[in-house]
C-alpha positions as CSV (number, residue, x, y, z in Angstrom):
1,X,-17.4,-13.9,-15.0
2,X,-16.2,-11.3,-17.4
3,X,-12.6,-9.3,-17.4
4,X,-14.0,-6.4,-15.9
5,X,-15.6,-7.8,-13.1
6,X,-12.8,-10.0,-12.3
7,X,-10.6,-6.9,-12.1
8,X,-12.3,-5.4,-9.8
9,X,-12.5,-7.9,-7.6
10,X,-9.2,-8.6,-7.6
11,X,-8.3,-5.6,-7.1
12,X,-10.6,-5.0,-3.8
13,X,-9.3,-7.7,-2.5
14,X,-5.8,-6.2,-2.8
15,X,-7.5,-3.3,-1.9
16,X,-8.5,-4.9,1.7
17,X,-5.2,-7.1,2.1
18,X,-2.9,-4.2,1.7
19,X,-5.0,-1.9,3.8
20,X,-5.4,-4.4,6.8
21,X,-1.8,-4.9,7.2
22,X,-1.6,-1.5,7.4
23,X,-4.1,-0.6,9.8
24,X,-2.8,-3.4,11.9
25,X,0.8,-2.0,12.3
26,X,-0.6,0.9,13.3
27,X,-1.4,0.2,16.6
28,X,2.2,-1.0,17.4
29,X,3.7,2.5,16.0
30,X,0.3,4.5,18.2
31,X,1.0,2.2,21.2
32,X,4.9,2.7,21.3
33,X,5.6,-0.7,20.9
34,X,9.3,-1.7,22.1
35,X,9.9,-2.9,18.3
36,X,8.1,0.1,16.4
37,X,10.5,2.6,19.1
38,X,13.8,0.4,18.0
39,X,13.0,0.6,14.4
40,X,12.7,4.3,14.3
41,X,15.4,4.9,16.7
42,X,17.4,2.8,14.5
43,X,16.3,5.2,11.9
44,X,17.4,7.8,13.9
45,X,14.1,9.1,13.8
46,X,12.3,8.2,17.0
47,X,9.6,9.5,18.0
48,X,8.8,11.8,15.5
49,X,9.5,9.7,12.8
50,X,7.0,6.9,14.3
51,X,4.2,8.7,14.9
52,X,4.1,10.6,11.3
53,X,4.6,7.1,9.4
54,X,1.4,6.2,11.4
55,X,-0.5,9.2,10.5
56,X,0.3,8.7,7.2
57,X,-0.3,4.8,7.1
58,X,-3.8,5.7,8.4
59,X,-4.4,8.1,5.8
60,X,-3.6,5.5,3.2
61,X,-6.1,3.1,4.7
62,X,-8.6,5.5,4.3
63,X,-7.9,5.9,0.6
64,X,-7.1,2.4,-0.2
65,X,-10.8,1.8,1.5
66,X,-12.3,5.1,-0.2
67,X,-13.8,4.0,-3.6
68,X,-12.8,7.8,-5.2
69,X,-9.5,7.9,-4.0
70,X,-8.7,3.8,-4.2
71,X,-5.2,5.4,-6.6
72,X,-4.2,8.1,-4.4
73,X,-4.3,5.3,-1.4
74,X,-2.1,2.7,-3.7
75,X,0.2,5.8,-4.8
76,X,0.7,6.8,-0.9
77,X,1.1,2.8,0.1
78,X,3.4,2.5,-2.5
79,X,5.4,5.3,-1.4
80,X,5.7,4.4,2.6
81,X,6.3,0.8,1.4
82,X,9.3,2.1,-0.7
83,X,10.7,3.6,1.9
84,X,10.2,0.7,4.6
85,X,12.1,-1.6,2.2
86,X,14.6,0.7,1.5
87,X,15.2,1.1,5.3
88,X,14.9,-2.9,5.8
89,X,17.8,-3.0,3.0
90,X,20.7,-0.2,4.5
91,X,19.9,0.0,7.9
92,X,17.1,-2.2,9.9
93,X,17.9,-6.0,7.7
94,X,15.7,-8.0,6.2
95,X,15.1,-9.5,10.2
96,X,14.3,-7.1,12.7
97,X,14.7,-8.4,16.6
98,X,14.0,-12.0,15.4
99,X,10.8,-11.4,13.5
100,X,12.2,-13.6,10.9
101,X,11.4,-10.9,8.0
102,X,7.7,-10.5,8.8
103,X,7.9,-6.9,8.9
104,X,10.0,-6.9,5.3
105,X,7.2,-9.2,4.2
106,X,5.2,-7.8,5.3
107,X,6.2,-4.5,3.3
108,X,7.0,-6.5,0.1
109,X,3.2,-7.7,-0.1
110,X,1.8,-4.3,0.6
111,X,3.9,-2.7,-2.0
112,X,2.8,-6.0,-4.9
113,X,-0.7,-5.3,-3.8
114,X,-0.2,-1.9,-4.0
115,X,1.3,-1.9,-7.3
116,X,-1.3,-4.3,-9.3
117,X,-3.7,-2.3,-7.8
118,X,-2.4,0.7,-10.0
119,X,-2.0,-1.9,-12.8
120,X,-5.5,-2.3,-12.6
121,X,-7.3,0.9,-11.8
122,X,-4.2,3.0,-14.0
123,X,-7.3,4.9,-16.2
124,X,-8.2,6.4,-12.5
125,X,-4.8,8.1,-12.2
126,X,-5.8,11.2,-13.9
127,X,-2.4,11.8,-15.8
128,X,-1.8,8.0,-17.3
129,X,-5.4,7.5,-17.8
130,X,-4.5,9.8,-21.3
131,X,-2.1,7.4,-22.1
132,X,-3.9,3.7,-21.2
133,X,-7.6,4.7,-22.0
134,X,-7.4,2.7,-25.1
135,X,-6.3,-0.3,-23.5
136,X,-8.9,-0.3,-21.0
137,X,-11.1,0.2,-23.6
138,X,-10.6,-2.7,-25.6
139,X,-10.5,-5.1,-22.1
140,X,-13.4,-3.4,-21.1
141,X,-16.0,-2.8,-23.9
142,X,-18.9,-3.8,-21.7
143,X,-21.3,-1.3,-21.1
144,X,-21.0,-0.5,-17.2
145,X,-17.6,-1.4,-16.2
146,X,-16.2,0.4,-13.3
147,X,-13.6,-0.3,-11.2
């Protein structure tokens, strides 16, 4: 199996990893969940707060799932997931009601898959592409290499 292929499957399948964790908290923030109210109200946020972060989860799971807009959807996970740690880390802690720091986990592999995703796909994000074009290149110097 050559670099290129290997890249992109390896990347799809952090694709699909980050993107099901996700979509799977989602129903717990939709549903109004007793945890998902006490993490944003903790937040000081609730239910506003809530409800956006799962609008905006759901958007990334379309782009992380999206083939076009696979970057954008790493970009925006990488984001939320920045933010969730950074709650997790001044105000929630790492445990959260005895979950024993699934939901931080849970966060941390999101944003690593998220991130090597970027790694991988970085000529797709129009403004470093400039910059790591030759790189790719030279890993990539198969004819018909997309990621």
């Amino acid at each position: 199996m050559n670099a290129c292929k290997s890249s992109t499957i390896t990347s799809w399948s952090l694709q699909l990893i980050a993107a099901v964790i996700l979509a799977q908290t989602l129903f717990f923030k939709f549903s109004g969940a007793e945890e998902s109210k006490y993490i944003f109200a903790t937040l000081g946020v609730e239910p506003w707060g809530r409800l956006l972060t799962g609008c905006v989860e759901l958007v990334a799971v379309v782009l992380l799932l999206t083939p076009r807009t696979v970057t954008l959807g790493a970009l925006l996970s990488l984001g939320l997931m920045t933010g969730a740690m950074g709650s997790h880390l001044t105000k929630l802690g790492i445990v959260v009601k005895d979950d024993g720091g699934l939901l931080f986990a849970l966060a941390v592999t999101v944003f690593v898959c998220s991130a090597v995703v970027l790694v991988l796909r970085r000529r797709q994000i129009p403004v470093l592409g400039i910059f790591f074009a030759p790189l790719h290149e030279l890993r990539c110097s198969t004819k018909g290499c997309q990621h």
